[in-house]
C-alpha positions as CSV (number, residue, x, y, z in Angstrom):
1,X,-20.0,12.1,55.6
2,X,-16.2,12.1,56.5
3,X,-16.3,8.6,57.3
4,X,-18.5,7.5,53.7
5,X,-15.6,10.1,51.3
6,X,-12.8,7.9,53.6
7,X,-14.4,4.6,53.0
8,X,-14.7,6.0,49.3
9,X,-10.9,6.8,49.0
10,X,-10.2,3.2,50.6
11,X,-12.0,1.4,48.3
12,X,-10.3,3.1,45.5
13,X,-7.1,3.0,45.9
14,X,-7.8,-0.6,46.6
15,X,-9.5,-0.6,43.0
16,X,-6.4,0.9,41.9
17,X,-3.9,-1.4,43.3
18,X,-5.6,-4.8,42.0
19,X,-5.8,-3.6,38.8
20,X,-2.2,-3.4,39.2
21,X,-1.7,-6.7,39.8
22,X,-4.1,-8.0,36.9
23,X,-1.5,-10.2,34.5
24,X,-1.2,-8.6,30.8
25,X,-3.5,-11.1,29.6
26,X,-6.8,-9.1,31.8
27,X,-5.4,-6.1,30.2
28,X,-6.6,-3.7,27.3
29,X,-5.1,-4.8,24.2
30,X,-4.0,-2.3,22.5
31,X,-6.4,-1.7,19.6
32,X,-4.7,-1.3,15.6
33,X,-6.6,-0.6,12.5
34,X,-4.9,-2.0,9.4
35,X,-5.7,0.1,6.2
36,X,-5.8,-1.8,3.3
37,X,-7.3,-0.9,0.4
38,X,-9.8,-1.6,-2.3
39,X,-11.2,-5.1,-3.4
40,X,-9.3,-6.7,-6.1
41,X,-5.4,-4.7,-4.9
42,X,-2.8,-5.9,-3.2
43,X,-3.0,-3.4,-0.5
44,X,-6.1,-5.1,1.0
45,X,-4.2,-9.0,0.5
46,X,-1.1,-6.7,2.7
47,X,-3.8,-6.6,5.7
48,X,-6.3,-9.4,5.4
49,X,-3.0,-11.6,5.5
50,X,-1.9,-9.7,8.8
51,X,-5.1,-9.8,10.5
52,X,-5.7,-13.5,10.0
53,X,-2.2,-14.5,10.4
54,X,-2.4,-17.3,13.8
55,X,0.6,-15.5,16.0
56,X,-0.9,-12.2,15.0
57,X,-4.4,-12.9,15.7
58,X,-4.0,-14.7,19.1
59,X,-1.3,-12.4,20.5
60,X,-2.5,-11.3,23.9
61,X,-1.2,-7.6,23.2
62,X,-2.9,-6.1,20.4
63,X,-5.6,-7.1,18.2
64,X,-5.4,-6.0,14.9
65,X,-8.3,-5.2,12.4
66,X,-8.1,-5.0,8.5
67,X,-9.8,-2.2,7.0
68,X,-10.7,-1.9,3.3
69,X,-9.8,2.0,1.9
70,X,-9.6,3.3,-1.4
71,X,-5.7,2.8,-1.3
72,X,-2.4,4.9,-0.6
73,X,-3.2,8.5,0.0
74,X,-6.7,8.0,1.5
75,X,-4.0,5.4,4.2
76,X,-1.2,8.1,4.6
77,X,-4.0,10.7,5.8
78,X,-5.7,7.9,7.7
79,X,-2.6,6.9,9.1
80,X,-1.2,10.5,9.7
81,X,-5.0,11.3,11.7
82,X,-4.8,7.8,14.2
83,X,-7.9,6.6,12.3
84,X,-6.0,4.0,11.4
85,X,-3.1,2.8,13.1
86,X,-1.1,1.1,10.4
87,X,-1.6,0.7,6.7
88,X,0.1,0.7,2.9
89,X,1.3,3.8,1.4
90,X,3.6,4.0,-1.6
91,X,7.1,5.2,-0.5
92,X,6.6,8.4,-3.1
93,X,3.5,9.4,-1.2
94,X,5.4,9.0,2.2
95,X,8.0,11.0,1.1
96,X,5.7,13.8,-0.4
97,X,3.7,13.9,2.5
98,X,6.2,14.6,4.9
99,X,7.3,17.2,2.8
100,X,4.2,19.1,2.4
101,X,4.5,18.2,-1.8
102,X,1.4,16.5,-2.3
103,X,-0.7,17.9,-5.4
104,X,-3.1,20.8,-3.8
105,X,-2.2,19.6,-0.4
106,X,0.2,20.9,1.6
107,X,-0.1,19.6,5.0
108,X,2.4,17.8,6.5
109,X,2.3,14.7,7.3
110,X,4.8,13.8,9.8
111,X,3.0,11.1,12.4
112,X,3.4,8.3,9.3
113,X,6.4,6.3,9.6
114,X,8.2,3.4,8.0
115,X,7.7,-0.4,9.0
116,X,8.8,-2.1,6.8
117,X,9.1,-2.5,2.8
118,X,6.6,-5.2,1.2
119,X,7.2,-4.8,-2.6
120,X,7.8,-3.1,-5.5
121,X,4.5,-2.0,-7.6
122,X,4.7,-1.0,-11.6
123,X,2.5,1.2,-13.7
124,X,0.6,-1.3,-15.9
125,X,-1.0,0.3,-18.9
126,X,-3.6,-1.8,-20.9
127,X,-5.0,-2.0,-24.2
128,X,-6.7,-3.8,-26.6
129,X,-4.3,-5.7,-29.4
130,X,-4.5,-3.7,-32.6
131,X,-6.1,-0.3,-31.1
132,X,-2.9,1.7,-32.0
133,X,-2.4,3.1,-28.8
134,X,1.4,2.6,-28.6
135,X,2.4,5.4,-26.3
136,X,0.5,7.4,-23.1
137,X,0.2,10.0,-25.6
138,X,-2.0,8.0,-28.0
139,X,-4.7,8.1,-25.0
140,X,-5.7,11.9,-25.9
141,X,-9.5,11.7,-26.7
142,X,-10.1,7.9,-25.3
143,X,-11.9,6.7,-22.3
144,X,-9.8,5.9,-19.7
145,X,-9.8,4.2,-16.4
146,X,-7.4,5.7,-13.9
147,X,-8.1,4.1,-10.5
148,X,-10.3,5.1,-7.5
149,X,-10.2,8.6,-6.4
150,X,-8.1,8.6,-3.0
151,X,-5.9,5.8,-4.4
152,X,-2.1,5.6,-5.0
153,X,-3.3,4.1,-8.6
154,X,-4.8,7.7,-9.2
155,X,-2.4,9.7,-7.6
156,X,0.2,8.4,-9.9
157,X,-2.0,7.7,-12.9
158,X,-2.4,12.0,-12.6
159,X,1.1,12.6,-11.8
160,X,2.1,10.6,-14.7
161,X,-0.3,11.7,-17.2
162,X,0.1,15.3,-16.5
163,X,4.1,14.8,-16.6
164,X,3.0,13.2,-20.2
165,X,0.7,15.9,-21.3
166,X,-2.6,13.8,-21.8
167,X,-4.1,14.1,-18.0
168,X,-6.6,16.8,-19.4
169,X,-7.0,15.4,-23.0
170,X,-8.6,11.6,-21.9
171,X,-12.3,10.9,-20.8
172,X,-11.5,9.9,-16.9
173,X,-12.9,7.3,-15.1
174,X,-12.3,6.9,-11.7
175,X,-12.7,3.6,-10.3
176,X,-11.4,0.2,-8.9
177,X,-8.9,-2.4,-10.8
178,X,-11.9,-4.8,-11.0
179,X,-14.6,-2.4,-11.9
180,X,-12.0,-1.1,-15.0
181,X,-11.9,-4.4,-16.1
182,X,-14.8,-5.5,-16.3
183,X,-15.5,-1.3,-17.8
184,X,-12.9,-2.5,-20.7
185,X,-13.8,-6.5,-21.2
186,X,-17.8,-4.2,-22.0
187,X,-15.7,-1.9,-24.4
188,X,-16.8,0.9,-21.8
189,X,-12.9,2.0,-21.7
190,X,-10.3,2.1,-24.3
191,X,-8.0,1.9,-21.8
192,X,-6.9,1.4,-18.0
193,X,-4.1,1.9,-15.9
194,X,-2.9,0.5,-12.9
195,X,-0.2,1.0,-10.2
196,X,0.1,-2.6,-8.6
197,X,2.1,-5.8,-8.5
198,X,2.2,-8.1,-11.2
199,X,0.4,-10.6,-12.1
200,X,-2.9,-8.8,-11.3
201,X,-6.2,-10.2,-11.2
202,X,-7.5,-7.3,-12.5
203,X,-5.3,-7.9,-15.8
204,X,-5.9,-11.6,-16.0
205,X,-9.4,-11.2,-15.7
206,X,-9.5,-8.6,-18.9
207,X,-7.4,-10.8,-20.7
208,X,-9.8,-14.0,-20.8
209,X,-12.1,-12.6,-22.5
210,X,-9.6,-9.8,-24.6
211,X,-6.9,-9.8,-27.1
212,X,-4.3,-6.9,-24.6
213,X,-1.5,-5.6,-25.0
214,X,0.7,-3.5,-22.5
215,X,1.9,-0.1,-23.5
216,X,5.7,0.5,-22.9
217,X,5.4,2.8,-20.0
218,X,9.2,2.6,-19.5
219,X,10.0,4.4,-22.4
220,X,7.7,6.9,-22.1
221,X,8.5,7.9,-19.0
222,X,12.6,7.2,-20.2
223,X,12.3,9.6,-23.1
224,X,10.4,12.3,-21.4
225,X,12.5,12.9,-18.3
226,X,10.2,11.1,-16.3
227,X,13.1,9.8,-14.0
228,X,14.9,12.7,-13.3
229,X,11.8,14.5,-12.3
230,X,10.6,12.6,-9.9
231,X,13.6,10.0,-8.5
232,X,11.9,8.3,-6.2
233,X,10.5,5.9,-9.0
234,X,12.7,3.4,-10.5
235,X,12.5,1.0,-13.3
236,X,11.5,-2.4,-13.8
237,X,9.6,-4.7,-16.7
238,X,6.7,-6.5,-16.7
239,X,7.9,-10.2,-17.8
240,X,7.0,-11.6,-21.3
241,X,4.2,-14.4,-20.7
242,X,2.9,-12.7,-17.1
243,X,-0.1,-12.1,-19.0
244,X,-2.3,-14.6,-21.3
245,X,-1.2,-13.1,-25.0
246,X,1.6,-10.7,-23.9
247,X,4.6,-12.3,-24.8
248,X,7.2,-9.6,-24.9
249,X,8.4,-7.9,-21.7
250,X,7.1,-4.6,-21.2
251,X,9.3,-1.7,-19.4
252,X,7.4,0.2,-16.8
253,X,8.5,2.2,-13.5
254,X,7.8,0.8,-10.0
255,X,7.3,2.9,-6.5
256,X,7.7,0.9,-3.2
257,X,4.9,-0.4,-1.2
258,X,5.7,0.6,2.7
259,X,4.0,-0.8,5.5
260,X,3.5,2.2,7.8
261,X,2.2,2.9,10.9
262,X,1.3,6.2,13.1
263,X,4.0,7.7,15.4
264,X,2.0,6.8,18.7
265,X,1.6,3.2,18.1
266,X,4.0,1.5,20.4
267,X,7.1,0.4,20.2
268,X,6.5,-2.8,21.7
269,X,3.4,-3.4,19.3
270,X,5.2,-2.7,16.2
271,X,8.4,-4.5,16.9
272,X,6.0,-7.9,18.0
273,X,4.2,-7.9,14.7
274,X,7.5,-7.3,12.6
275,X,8.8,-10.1,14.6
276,X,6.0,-12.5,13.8
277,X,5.5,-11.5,9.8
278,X,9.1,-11.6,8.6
279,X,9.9,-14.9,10.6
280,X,10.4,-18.1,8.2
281,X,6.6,-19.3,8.6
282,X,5.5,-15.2,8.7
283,X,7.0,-14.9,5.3
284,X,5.8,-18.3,3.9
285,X,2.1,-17.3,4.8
286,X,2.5,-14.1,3.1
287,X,3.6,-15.9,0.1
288,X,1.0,-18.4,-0.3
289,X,-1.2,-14.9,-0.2
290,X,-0.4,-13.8,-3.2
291,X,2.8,-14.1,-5.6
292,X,3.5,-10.2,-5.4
293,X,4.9,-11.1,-1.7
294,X,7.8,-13.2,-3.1
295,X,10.7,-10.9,-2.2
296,X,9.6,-10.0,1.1
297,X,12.9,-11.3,3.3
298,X,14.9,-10.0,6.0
299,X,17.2,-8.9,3.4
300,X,14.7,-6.2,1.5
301,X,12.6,-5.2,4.2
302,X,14.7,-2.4,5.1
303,X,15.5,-1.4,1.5
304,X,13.8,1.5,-0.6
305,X,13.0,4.0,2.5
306,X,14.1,7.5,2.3
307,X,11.8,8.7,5.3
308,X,12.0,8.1,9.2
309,X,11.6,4.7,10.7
310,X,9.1,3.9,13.8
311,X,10.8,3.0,16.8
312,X,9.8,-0.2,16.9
313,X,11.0,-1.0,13.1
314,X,14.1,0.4,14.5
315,X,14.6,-1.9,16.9
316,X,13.7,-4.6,14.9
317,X,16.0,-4.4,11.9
318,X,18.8,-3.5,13.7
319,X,18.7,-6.4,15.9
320,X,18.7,-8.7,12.3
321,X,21.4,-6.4,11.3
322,X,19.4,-4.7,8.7
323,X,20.3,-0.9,9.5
């Protein structure tokens, strides 16, 4: 018996030392879950593009995995829990999160840290051309889509809307940017709002077969102390011609879309794939994603983040100078 538990411990530690030995290459990868979010928004583009991206996909570190979600909040808790490992969250939800300041919810949510900034996404409020809806207020009594449930687009459509007084007054319709369309080109919706980059497909798609017009979200929100309230938002237009029809620019505000990822993701990990996605050819395939990604650059990836850094983005940005 002594000589079979000696013979055991032998071939163990012998087990033990190979494995050792193996190169990197025989090793785990270490396993991340990209949360995205739903079909037809720019938060699932953010991590299809990652996940397919060549040095990204064949690295012999990690292996990455896009993951479709129902956008920024359902991400920070995802995130926050390790069910996902990375993901898109607006910069306001970050920052609310970790503050225990999210509406009825006020958990902390400390493991989500910054990566990186991607780009800047407006409020996008859309009508029909002659409906006399001019202001967010106009919307009391109509049938509005306000994004899905779980998503930054209803988060902020709520946040908004209450701010405005009308939350409570409008018929709401929760779903996604493609669904609402398609909901308003059947005049099933008077209305629907969106909290994405421009141009969206969404829009486009309800302007082919619709006369639109965007409501002026930036005076609104100007005139009603929108900005002082909540200063994490900041303001932008929406360009005249961006959308078939709509040929005046259109004031709106605009949150920051973060690329995040949980505390215990490695440093090594995160520093690699910010390494391999803001390099020249990194940035040019993110570009030919999807026009939204235009100002992604060394130069704005560290802008527009009032909450702690990962370790590895740390590294990263202040070896490019960045921080």
């Amino acid at each position: 018996m002594k000589f079979r538990r000696k013979t055991l411990v032998a071939l163990s530690t012998a087990f033990l030392a190979s494995a050792m030995l193996l190169p990197m290459s025989a090793q785990a990868k270490e396993r991340v879950v990209f949360s995205g979010g739903p079909a037809g928004g720019t938060f699932q583009v953010v991590a299809n593009a990652i996940q397919v991206y060549k040095p990204i996909k064949e690295s012999k570190d990690f292996r990455v995995r896009a993951q479709s979600s129902a956008g920024s909040v359902e991400n920070l808790r995802k995130v926050n829990s390790g069910k996902a490992q990375m993901g898109v969250v607006y910069s306001g939800h970050v920052y609310l999160g970790r503050n225990g300041k999210m509406k009825n919810d006020t958990k902390k949510y400390e493991d989500v840290m910054a990566v990186g900034w991607l780009y800047g996404a407006p409020g996008q409020l859309i009508v029909r051309k002659g409906s006399g809806i001019k202001s967010t207020k106009d919307l009391a009594g109509k049938k509005v889509g306000v994004g899905n449930a779980g998503s930054g687009a209803f988060a902020n459509c709520e946040l908004f809307f209450t701010h405005m007084g009308v939350w409570d007054k409008i018929e709401r319709n929760a779903m996604g940017y493609n669904d609402a369309a398609q909901a308003f080109g059947n005049n099933q919706l008077d209305a629907f709002w969106l909290f994405t980059a421009f141009p969206s497909g969404a829009v486009i798609m309800a302007a082919q077969t619709n006369d639109i017009e965007l409501v002026n979200l930036g005076k609104d929100a100007e005139e009603s102390g929108f900005f002082d309230e909540y200063p994490y938002f900041s303001k932008l237009s929406v360009p005249a011609g961006t959308y078939r029809g709509v040929d005046y620019e259109s004031p709106s505000f605009q949150d920051s879309a973060l690329w995040v990822a949980n505390s215990k993701v490695s440093e090594d990990t995160v520093y690699k794939m910010l390494s391999a996605v803001y390099s020249d050819e990194g940035l040019a395939h993110m570009k030919a994603q999807k026009k939204t990604f235009k100002n992604m650059a060394l130069d704005t990836g560290a802008q527009g983040v009032v909450t702690p850094w990962h370790p590895g983005a740390i590294k990263f940005w202040k070896e490019k100078g960045m921080m």
